[in-house]
N, C-alpha and C positions, 0 to 999 in steps of 0.2 A: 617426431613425438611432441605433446606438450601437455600442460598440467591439467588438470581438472578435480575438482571434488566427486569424489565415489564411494556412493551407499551400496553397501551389500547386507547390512542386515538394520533392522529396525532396533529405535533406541534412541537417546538423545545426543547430544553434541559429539559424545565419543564416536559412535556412528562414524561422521565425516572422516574420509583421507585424504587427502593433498596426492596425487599420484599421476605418473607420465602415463600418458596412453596412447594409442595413435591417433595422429590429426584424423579429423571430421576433413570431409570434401563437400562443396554444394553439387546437390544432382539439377538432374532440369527442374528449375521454377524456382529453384533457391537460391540464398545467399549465405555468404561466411562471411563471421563476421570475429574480429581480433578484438575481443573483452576488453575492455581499460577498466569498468568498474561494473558492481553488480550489487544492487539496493537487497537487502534481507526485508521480511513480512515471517510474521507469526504464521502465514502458511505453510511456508516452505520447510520449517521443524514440526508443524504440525503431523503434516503428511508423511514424515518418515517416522512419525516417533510409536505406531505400532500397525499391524497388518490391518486391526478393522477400519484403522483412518486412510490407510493407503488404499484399500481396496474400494472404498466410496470414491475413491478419486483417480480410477484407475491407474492406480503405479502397481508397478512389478519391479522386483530385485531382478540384477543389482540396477542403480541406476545414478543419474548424476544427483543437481541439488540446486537450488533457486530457481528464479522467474524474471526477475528485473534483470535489466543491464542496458549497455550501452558502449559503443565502440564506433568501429571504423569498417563498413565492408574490405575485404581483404580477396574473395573471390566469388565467381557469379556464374549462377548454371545456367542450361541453354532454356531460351524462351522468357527471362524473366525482362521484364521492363520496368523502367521507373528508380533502377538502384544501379551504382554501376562500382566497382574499384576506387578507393579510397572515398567515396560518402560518410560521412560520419552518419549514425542512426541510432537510435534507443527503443525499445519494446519490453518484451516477454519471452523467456524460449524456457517450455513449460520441463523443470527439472533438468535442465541444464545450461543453466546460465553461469553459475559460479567456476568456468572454464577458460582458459585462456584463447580459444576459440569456439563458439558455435556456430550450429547452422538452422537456419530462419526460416520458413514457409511463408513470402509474403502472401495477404489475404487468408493462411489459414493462425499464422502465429501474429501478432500485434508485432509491427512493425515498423517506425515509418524515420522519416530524414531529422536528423536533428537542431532546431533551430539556432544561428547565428548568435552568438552570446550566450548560449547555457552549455555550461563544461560537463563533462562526460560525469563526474561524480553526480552533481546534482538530476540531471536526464535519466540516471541509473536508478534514481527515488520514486518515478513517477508514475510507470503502471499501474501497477495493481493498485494502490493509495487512491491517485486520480479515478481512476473508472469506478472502484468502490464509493469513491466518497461523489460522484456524479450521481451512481446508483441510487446511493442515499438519499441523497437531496432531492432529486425527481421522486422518489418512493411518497415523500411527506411533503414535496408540493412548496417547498420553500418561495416565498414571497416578498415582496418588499414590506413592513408594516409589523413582519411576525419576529415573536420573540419565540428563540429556537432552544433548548434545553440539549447539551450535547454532552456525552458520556464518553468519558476517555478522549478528552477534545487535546492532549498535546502529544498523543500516539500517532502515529505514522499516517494513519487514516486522517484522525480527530484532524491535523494542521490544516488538511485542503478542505472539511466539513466547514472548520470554522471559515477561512476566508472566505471560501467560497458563496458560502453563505450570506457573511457580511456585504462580497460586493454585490449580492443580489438584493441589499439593501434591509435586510433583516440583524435585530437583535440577538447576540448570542449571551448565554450563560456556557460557562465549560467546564465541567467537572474536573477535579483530578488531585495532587495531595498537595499538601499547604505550602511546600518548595516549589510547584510548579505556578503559583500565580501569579508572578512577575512574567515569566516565560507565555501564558497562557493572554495577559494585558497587552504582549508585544504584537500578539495575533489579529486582537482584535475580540476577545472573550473577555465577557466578566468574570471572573475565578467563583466558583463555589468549591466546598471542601467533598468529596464523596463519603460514604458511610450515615448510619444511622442518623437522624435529623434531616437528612437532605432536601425532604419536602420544605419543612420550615426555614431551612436556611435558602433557598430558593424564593419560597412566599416572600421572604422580606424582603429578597432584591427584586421580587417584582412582582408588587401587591395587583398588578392589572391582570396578571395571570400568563401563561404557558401557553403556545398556541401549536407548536410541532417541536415535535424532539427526535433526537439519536442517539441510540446505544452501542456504542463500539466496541464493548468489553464483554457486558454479560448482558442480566437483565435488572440492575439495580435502576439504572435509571429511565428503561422505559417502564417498572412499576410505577416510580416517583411519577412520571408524567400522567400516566393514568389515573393518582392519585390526585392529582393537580389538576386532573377537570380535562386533559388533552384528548380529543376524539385517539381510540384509538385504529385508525384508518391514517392519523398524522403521524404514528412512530414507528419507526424502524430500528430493525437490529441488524446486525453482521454476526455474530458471534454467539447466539443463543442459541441452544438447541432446543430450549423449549420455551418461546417466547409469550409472552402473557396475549391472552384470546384477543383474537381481531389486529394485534400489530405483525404489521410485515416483516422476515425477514429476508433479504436483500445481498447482494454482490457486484461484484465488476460485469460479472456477465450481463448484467442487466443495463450496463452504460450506456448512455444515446450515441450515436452514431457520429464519430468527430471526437467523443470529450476529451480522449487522451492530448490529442492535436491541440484544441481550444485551449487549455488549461497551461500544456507547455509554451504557447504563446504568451500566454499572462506572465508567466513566469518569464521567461524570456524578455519581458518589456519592461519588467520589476513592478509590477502589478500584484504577486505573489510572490511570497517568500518562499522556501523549501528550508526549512532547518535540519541540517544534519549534526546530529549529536554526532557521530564521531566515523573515522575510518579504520579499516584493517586492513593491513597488507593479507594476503590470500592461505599462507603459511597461519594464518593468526583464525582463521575460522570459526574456528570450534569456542576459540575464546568471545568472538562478537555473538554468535548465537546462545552460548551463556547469557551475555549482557541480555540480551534482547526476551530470553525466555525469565529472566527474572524480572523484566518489568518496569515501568517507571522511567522508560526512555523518553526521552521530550524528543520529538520528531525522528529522523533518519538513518539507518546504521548500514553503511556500506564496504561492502570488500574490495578493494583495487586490486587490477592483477598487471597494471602498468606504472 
């Protein structure tokens, strides 16, 4: 037996159980893999929190809970190459990562070896975040030259928008509440405050003008940038359902080929930073996705289960 988080009905944080179930085995082509940590995303309570969001995203009850993680292969079915017993590795395992074991689909689940110098908590942040915010950036075409407008820039996503950004040689402005602009300068963002005024508090820090933006939240601030003169062909969203005419919106699926890899490399050479606001032992669950759905998280909230 071992632990796992298990959704059997729709609803928020109460939802989650902590409960024994029987070990996963890998079949041909897979791998198991022994959990040490599992990064949360506002996807992962999105999707459980009623049938019409689970059902655009095909889940059925009952089922596990998370997407990031990161660990050690622990066993490996027949046919598979490239992974073998005791590899450390970090990915995706889509609705059951928050387990003290899963098992992997390389090539069909994001999966790959973990680089030399980045500890399993951190590697556990980087899925969905990185690919998202890869997506992003290639969406609006980011540049050296451009000054970038970025919405909810110290959320999970917002950390890799900004550097990533910056090391592509671009201006960042970063939204977010008046305690986050120390945290948000650390990044490599100018702070602006969000809420009404935004445009003008924007204008002032950058009389030259806006050139591409991101919206990680809603659509507050890819109105502001349309506002602000930004083609709207240069703004993206994640998180909008109904995004103002002509801007993109955008996901991990849409990542280029490598970025997960790329990015943990940077990070890895300390090129990029990963901030983790905080951890939870596995038992504490329901208490980190509180935090997380309240909001106002500066970077990473992860679960260990080692």
């Amino acid at each position: 037996m071992s632990r796992a988080v298990v959704v059997e009905q729709f609803g928020g944080p109460e939802v989650l159980e902590v409960r024994e179930v029987a070990e996963p085995h890998a079949g041909p082509g897979q791998v198991r893999v022994r959990v040490s940590a599992a990064g949360l995303n506002p996807s992962d309570w999105k999707r459980i929190g009623a049938a019409s969001a689970a059902a655009a995203r095909g889940l059925t009850l009952p089922t596990g809970f998370g997407y990031d993680l990161a660990g050690t292969v622990d066993e490996v079915g027949d046919g598979v190459t490239g992974f073998a017993v005791g590899d450390r590795v970090y990915g995706g395992a889509p609705g059951r990562a928050v387990a003290e074991l899963a098992v992997l689909t390389p090539g069909a689940d994001r999966v790959a070896h973990t680089p030399d110098g980045l500890d399993d908590v951190v590697a556990s942040a980087l899925a969905v975040a990185v690919t998202t915010a890869d997506a992003v950036l290639a969406a609006i075409g980011v540049r050296a030259g451009d000054t970038v407008l970025v919405g909810g820039a110290g959320g999970g996503v917002g950390v890799f928008v900004v550097q990533l950004a910056v090391l592509a040689g671009a201006r960042v402005i970063g939204t977010g509440s008046a305690s986050s602009a120390d945290f948000l300068r650390e990044l490599g963002a100018e702070p602006v405050t969000y809420g009404d005024g935004l445009v003008e508090r924007v204008k002032a820090l950058a009389p030259g003008g806006v050139t591409a933006a991101a919206d990680l939240v809603g659509v507050e601030t890819a109105q502001a940038a349309i506002e602000l003169g930004v083609p709207a062909d240069r703004v993206a969203t994640i998180a909008a359902a109904d995004p103002p005419a002509g801007v993109r919106r955008t996901g991990g699926v849409e990542a280029s080929p490598g970025a997960l890899e790329r990015v943990a490399e940077l990070v890895a050479a300390g090129r990029l930073t990963v901030p983790i606001a905080a951890t939870y032992p596995l038992e504490r669950v329901r208490e980190a996705v509180e935090r997380q759905r309240a909001g106002h998280v500066h970077g990473k909230l992860v679960v260990t289960l080692a």
